[in-house]
Gaussian input, Z-matrix of N, CA and C with variables (Angstrom, degrees):
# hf/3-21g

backbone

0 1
 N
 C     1     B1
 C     2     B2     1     A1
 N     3     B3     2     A2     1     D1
 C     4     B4     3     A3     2     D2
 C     5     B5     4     A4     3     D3
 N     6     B6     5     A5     4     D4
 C     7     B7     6     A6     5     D5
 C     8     B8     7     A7     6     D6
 N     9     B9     8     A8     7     D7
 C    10    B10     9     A9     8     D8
 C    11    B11    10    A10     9     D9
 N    12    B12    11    A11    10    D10
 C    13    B13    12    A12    11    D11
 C    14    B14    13    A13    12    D12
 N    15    B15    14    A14    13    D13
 C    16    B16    15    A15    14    D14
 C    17    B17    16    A16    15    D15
 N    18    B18    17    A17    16    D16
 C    19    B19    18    A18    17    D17
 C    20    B20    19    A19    18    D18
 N    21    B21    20    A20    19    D19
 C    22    B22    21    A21    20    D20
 C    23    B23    22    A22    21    D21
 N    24    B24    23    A23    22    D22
 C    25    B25    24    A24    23    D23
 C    26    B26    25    A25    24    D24
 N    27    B27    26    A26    25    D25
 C    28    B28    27    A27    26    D26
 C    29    B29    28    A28    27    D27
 N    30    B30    29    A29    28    D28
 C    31    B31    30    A30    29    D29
 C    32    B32    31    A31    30    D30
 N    33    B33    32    A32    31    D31
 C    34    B34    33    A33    32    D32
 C    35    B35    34    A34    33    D33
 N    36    B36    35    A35    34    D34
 C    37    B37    36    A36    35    D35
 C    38    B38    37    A37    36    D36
 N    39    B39    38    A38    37    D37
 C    40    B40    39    A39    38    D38
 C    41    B41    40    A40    39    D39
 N    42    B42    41    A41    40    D40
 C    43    B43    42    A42    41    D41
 C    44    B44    43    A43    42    D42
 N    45    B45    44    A44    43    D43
 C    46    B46    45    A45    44    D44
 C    47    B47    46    A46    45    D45
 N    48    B48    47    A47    46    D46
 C    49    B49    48    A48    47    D47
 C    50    B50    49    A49    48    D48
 N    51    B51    50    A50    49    D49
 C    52    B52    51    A51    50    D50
 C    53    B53    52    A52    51    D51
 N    54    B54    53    A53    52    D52
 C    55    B55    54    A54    53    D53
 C    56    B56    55    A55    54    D54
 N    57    B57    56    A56    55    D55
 C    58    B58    57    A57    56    D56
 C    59    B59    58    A58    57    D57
 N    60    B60    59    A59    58    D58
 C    61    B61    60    A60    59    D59
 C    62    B62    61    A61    60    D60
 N    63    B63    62    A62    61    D61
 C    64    B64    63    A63    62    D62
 C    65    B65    64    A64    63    D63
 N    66    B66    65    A65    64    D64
 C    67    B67    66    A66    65    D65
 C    68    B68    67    A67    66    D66
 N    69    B69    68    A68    67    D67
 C    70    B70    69    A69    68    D68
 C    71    B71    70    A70    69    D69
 N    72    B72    71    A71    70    D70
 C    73    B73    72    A72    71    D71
 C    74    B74    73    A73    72    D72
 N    75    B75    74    A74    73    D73
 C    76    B76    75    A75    74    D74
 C    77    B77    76    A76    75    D75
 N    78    B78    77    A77    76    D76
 C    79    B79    78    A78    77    D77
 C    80    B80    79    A79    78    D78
 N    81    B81    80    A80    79    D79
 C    82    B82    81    A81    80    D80
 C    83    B83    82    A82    81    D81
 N    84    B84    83    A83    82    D82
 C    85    B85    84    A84    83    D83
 C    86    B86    85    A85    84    D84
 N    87    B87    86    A86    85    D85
 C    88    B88    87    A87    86    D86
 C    89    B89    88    A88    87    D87
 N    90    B90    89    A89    88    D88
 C    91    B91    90    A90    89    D89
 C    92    B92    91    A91    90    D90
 N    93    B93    92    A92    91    D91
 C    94    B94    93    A93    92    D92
 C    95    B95    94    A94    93    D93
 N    96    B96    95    A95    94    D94
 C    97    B97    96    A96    95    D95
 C    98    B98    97    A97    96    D96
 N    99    B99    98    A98    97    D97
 C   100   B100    99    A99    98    D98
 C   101   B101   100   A100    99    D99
 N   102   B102   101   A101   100   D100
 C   103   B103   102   A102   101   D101
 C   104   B104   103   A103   102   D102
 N   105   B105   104   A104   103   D103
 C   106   B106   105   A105   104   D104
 C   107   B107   106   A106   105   D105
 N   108   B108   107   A107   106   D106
 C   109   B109   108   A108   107   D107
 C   110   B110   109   A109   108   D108
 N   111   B111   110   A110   109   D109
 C   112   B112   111   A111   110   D110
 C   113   B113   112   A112   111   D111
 N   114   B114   113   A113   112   D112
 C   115   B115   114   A114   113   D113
 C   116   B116   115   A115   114   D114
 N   117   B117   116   A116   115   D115
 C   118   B118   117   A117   116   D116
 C   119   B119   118   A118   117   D117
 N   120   B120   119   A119   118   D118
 C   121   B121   120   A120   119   D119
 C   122   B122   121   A121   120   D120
 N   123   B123   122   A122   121   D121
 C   124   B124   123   A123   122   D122
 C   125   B125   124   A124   123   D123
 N   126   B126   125   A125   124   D124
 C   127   B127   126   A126   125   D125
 C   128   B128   127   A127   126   D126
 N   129   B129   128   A128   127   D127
 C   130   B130   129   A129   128   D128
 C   131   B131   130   A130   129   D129
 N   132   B132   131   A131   130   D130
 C   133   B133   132   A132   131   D131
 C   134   B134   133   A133   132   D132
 N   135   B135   134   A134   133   D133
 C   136   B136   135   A135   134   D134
 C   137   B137   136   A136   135   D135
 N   138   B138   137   A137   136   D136
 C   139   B139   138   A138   137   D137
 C   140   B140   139   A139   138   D138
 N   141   B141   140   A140   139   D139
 C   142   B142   141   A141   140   D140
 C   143   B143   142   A142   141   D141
 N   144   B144   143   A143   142   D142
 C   145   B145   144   A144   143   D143
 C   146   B146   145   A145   144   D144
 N   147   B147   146   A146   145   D145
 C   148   B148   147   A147   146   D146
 C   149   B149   148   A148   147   D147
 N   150   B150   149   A149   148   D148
 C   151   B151   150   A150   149   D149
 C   152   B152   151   A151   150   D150
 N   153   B153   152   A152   151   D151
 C   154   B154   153   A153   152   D152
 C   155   B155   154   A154   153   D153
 N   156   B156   155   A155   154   D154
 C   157   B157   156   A156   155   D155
 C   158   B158   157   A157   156   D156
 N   159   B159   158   A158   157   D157
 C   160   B160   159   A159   158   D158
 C   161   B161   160   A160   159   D159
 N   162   B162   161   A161   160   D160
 C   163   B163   162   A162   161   D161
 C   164   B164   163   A163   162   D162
 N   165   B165   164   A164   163   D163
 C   166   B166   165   A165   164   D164
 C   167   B167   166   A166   165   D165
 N   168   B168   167   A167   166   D166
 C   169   B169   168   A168   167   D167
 C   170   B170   169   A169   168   D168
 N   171   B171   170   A170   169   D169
 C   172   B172   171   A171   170   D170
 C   173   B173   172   A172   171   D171
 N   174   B174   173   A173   172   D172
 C   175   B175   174   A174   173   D173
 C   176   B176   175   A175   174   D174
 N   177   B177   176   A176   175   D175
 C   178   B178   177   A177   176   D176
 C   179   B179   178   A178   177   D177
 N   180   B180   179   A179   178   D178
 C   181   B181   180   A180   179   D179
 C   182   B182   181   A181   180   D180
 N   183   B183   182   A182   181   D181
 C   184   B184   183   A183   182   D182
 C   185   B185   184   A184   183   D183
 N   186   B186   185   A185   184   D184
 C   187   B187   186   A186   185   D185
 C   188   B188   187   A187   186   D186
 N   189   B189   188   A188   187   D187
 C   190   B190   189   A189   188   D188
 C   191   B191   190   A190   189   D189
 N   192   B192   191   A191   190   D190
 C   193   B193   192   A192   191   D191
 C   194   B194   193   A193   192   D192
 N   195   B195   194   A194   193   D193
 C   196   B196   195   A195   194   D194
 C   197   B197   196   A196   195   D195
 N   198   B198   197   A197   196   D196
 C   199   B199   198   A198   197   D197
 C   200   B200   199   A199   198   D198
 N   201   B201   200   A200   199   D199
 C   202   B202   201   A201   200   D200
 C   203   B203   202   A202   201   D201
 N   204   B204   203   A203   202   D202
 C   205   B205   204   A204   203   D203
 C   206   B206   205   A205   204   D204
 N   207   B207   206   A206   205   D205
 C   208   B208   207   A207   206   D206
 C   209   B209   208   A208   207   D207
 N   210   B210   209   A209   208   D208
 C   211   B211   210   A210   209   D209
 C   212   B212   211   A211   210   D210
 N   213   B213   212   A212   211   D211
 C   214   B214   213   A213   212   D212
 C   215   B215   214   A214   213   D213
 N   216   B216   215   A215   214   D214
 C   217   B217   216   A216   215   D215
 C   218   B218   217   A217   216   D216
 N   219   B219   218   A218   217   D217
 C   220   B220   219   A219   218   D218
 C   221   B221   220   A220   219   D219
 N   222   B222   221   A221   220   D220
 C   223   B223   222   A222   221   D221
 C   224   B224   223   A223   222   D222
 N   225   B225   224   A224   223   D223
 C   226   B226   225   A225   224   D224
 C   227   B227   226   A226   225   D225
 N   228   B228   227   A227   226   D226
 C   229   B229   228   A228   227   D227
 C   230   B230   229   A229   228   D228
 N   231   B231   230   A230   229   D229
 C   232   B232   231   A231   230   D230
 C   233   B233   232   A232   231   D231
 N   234   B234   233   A233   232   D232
 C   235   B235   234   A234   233   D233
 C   236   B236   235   A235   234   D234
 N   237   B237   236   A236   235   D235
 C   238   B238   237   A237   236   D236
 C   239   B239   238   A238   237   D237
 N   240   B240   239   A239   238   D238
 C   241   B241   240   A240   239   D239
 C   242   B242   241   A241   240   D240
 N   243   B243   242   A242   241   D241
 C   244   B244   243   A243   242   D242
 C   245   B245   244   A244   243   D243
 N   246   B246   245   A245   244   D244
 C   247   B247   246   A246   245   D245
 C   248   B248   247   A247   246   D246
 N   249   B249   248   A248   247   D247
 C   250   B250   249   A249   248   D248
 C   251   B251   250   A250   249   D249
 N   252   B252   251   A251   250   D250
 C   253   B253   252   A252   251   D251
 C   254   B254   253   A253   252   D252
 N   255   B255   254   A254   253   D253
 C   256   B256   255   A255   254   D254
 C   257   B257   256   A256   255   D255
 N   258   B258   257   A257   256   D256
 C   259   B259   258   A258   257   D257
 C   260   B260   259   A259   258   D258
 N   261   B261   260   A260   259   D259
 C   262   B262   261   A261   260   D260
 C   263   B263   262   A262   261   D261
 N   264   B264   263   A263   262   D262
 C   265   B265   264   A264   263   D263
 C   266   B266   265   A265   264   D264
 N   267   B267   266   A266   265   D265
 C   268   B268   267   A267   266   D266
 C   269   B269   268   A268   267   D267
 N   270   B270   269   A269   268   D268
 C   271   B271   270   A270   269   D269
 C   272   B272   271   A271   270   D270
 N   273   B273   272   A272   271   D271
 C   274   B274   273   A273   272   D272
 C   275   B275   274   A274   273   D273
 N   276   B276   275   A275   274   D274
 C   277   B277   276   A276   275   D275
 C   278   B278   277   A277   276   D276
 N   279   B279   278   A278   277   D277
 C   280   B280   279   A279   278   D278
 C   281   B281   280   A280   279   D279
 N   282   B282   281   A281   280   D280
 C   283   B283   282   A282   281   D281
 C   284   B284   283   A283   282   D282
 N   285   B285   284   A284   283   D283
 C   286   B286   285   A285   284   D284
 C   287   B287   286   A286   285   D285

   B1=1.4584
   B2=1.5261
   B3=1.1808
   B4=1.3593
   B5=2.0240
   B6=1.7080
   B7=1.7608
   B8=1.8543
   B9=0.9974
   B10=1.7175
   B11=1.2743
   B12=1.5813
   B13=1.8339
   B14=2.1726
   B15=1.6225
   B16=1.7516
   B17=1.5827
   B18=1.0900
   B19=1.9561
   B20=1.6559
   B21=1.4792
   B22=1.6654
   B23=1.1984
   B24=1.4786
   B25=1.2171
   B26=2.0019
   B27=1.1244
   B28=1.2425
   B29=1.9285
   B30=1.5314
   B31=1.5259
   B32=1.3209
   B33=1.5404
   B34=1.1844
   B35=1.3580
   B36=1.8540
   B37=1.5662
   B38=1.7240
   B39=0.8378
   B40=1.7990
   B41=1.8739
   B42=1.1465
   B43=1.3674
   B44=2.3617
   B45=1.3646
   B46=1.2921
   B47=1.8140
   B48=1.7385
   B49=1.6502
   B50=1.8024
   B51=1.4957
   B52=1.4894
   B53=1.4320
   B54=1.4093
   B55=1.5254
   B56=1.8978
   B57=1.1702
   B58=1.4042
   B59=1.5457
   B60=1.4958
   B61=1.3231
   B62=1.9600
   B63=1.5354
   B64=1.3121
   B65=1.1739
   B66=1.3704
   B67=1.4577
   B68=1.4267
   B69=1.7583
   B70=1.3360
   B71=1.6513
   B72=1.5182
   B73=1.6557
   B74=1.1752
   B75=1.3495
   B76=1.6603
   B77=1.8540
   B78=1.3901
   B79=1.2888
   B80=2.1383
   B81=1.2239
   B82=1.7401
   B83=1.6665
   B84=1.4100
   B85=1.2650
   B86=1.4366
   B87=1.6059
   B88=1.9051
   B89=1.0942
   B90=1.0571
   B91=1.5296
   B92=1.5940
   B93=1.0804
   B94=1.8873
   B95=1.2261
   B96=1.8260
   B97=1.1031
   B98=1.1235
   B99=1.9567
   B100=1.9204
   B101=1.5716
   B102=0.9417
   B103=1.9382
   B104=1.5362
   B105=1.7609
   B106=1.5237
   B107=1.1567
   B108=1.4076
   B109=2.2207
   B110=1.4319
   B111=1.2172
   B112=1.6731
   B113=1.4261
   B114=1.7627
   B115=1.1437
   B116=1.6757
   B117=1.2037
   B118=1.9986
   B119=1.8210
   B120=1.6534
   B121=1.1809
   B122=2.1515
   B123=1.3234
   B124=1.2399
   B125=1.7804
   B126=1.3876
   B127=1.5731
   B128=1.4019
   B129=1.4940
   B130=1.8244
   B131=1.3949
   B132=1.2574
   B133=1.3417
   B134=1.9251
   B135=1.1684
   B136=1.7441
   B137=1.1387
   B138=1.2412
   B139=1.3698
   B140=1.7023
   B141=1.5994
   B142=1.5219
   B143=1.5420
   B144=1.5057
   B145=1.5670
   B146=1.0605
   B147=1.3636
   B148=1.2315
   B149=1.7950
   B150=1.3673
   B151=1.3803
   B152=1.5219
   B153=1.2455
   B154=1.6603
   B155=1.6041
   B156=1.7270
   B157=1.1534
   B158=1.3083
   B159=1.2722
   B160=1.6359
   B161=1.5717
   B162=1.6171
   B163=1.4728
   B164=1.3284
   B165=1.3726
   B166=1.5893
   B167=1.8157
   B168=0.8897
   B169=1.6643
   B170=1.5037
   B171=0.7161
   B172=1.3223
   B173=1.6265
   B174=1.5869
   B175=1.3877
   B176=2.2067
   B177=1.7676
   B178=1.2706
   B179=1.3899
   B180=1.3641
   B181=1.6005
   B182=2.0866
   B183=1.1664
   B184=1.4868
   B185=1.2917
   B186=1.5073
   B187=1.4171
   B188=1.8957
   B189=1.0812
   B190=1.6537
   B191=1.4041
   B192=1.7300
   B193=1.6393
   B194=1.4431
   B195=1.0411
   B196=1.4370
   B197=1.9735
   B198=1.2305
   B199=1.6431
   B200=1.5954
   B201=1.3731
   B202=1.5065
   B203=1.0728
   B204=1.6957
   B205=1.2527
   B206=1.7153
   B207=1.4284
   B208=1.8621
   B209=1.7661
   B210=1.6893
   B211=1.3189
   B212=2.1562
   B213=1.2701
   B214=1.4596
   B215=1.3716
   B216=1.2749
   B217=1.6122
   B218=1.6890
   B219=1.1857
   B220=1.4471
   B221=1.8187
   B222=1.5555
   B223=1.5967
   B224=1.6917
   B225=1.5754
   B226=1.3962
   B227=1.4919
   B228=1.4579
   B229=1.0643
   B230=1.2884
   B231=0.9092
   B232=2.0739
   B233=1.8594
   B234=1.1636
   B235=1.1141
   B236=1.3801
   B237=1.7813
   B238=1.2754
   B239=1.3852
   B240=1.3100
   B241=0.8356
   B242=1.8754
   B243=1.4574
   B244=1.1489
   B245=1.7469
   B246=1.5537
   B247=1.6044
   B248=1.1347
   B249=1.5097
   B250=1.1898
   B251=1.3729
   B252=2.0844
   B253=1.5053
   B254=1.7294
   B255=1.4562
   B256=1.4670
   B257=1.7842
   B258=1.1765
   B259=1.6514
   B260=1.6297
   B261=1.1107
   B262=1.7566
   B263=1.8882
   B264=1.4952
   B265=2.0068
   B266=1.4995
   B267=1.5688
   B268=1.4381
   B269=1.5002
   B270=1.3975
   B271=1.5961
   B272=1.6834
   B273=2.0472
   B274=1.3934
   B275=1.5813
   B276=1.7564
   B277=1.2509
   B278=1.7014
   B279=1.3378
   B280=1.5517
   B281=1.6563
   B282=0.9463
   B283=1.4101
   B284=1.5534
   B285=1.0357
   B286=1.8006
   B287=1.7602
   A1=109.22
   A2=107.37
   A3=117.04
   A4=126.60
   A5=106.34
   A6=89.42
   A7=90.20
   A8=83.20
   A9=85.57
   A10=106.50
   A11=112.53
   A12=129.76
   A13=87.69
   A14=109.15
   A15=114.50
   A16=104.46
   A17=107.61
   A18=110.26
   A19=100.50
   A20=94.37
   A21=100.15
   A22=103.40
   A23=143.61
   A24=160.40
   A25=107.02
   A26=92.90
   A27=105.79
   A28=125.63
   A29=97.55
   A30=95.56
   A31=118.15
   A32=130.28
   A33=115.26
   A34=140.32
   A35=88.59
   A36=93.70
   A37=108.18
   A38=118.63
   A39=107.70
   A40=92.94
   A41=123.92
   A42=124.15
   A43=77.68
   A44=123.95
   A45=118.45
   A46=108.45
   A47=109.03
   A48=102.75
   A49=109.43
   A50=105.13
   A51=106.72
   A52=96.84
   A53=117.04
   A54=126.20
   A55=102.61
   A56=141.14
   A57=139.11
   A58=93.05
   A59=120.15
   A60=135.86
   A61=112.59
   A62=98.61
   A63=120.68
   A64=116.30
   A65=121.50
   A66=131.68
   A67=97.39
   A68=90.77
   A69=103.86
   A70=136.78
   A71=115.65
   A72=120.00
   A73=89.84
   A74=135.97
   A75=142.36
   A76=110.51
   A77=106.38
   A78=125.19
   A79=90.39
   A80=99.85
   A81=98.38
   A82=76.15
   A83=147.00
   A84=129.97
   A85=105.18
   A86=106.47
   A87=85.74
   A88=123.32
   A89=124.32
   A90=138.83
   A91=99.97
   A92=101.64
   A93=114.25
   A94=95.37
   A95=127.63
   A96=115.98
   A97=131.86
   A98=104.28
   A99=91.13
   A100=131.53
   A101=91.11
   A102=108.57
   A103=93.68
   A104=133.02
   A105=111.67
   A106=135.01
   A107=86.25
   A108=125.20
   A109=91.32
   A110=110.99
   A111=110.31
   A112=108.36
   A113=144.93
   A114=133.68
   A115=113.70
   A116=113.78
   A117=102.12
   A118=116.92
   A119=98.32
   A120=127.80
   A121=103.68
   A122=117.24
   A123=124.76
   A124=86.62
   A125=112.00
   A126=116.12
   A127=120.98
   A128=124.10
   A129=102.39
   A130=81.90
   A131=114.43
   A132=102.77
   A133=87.61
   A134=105.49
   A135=129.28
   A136=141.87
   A137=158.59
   A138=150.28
   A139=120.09
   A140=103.31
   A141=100.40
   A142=100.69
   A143=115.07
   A144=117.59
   A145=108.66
   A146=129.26
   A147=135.94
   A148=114.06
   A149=104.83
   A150=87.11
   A151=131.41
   A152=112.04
   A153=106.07
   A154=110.92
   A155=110.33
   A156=123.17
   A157=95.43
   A158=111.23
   A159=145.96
   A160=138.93
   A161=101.11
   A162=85.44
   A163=111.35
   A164=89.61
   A165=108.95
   A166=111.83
   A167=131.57
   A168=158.71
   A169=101.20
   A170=146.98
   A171=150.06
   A172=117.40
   A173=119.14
   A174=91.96
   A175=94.81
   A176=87.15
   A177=98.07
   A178=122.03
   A179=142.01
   A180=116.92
   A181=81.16
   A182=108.86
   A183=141.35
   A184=99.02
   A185=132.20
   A186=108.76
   A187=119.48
   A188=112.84
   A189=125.12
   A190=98.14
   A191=121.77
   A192=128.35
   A193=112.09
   A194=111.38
   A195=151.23
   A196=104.90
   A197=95.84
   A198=104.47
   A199=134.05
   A200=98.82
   A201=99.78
   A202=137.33
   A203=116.84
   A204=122.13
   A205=98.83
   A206=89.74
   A207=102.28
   A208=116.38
   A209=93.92
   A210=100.78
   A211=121.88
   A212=114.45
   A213=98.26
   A214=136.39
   A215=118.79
   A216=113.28
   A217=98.89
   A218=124.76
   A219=123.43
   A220=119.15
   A221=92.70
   A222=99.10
   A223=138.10
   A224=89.44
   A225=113.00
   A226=115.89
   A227=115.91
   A228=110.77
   A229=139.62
   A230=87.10
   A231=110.04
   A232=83.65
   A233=119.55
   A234=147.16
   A235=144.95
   A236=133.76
   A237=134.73
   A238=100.75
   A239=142.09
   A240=138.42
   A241=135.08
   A242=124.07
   A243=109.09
   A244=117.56
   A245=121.78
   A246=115.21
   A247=103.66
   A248=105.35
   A249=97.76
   A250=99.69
   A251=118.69
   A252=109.74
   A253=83.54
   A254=97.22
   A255=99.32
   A256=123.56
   A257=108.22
   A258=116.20
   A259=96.17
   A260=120.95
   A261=115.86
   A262=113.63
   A263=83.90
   A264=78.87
   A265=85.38
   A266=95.95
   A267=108.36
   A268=132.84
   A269=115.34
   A270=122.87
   A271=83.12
   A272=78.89
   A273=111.33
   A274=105.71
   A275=114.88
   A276=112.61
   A277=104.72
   A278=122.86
   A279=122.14
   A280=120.78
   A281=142.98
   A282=128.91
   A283=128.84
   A284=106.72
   A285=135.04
   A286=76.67
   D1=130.38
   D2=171.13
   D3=-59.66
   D4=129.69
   D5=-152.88
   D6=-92.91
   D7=158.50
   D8=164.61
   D9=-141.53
   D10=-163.94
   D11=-144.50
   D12=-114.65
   D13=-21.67
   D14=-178.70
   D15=-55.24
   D16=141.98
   D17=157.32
   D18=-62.48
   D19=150.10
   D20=176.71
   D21=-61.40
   D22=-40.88
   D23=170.14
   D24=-30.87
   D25=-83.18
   D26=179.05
   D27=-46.85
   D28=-46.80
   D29=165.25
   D30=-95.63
   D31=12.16
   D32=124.98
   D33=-15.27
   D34=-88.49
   D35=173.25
   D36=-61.07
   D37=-8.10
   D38=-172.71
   D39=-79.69
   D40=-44.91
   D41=-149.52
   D42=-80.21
   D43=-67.70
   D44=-156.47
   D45=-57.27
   D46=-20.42
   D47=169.66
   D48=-61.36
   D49=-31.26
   D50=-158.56
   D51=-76.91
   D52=-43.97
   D53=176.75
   D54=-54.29
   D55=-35.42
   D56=-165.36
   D57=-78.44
   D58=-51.12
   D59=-168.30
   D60=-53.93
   D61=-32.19
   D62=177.69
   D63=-82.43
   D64=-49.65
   D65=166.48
   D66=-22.21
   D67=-97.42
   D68=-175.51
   D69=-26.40
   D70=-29.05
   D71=171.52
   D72=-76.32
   D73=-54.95
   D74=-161.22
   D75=-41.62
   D76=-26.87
   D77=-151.64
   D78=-113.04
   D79=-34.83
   D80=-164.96
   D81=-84.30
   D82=-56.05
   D83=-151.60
   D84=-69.97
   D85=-39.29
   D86=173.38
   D87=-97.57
   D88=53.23
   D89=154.05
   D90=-98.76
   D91=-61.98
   D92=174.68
   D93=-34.60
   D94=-82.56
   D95=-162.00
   D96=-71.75
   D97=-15.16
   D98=157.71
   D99=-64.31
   D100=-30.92
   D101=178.15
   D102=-61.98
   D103=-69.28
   D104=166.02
   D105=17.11
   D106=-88.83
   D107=-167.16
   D108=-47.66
   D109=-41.44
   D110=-174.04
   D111=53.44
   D112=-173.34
   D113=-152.02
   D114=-66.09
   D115=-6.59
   D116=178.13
   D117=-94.46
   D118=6.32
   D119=-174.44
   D120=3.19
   D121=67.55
   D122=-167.31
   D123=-115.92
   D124=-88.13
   D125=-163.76
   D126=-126.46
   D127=158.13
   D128=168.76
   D129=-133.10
   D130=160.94
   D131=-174.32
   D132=-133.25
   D133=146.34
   D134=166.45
   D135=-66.50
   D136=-149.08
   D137=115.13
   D138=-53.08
   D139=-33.42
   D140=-168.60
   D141=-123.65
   D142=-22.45
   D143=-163.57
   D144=-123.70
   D145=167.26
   D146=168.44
   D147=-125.44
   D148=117.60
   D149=164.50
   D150=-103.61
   D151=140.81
   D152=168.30
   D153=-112.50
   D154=142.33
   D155=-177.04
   D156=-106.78
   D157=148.02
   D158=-169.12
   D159=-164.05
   D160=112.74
   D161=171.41
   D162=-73.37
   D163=155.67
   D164=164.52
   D165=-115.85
   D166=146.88
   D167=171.16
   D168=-53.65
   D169=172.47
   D170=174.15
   D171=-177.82
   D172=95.27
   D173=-178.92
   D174=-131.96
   D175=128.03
   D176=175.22
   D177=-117.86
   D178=-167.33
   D179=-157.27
   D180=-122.61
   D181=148.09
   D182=172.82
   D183=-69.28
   D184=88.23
   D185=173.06
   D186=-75.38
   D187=-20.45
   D188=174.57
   D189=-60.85
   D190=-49.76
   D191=-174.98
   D192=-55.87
   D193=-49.43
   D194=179.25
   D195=-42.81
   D196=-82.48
   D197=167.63
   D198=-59.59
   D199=-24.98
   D200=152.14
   D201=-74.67
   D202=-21.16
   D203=-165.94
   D204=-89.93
   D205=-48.30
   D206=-171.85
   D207=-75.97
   D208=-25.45
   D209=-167.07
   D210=63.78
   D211=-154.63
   D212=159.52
   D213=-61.03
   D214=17.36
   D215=177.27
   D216=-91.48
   D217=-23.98
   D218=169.24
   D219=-29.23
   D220=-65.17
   D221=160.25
   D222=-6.72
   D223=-57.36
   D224=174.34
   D225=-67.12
   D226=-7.71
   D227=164.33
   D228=-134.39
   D229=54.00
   D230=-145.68
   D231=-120.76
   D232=135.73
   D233=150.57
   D234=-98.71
   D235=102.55
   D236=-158.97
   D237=-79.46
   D238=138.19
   D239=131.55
   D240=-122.16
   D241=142.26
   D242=-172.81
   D243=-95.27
   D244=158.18
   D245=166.73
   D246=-131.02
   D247=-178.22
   D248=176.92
   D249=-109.85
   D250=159.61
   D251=178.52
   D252=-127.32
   D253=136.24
   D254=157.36
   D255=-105.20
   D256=130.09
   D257=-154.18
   D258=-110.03
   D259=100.09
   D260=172.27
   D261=-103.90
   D262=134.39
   D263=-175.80
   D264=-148.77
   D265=135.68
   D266=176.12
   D267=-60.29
   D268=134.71
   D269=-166.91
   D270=-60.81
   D271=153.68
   D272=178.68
   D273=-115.11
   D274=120.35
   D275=-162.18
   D276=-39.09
   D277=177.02
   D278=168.33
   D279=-90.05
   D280=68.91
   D281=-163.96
   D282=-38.09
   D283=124.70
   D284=-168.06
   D285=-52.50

């Protein structure tokens, strides 16, 4: 990684604005390229890339389904775990 003269602090938030900024094209280009595929919605392909569209399956557990069926024995299988979140919000000048 490249070092610089920024507090880690500070280009934090510089690197997660650039990441939001990315999102967002990430999200406007595949809209574009679903509209492409037009009805065989399979691939569009680029100058350099190709994309292919695909469902994927997805199966995750109902926790509402889950507690009705089991009621409180769910508990017993419930696992805590902790992370860490890092929260950055811009300094507020100091008042004179």
């Amino acid at each position: 990684m490249p070092q610089t003269n920024r507090h880690p602090v500070d280009e934090l938030a510089e690197i997660r604005a650039k990441k939001k900024a990315l999102d967002a094209r990430e999200a406007e280009l595949k809209e574009l390229i679903f509209d492409m595929a037009g009805n065989d919605r399979h691939a569009v392909g680029g100058d350099e890339f190709i994309c292919q569209i695909r469902e994927v399956p997805a199966t995750r557990l109902d926790r509402k389904a889950v507690d009705i069926v089991l009621g409180e024995d769910i508990e017993r299988c419930l696992k805590t775990s902790t992370t860490l979140r890092f929260d950055v919000a811009a300094r507020v000048a100091d008042a004179a």
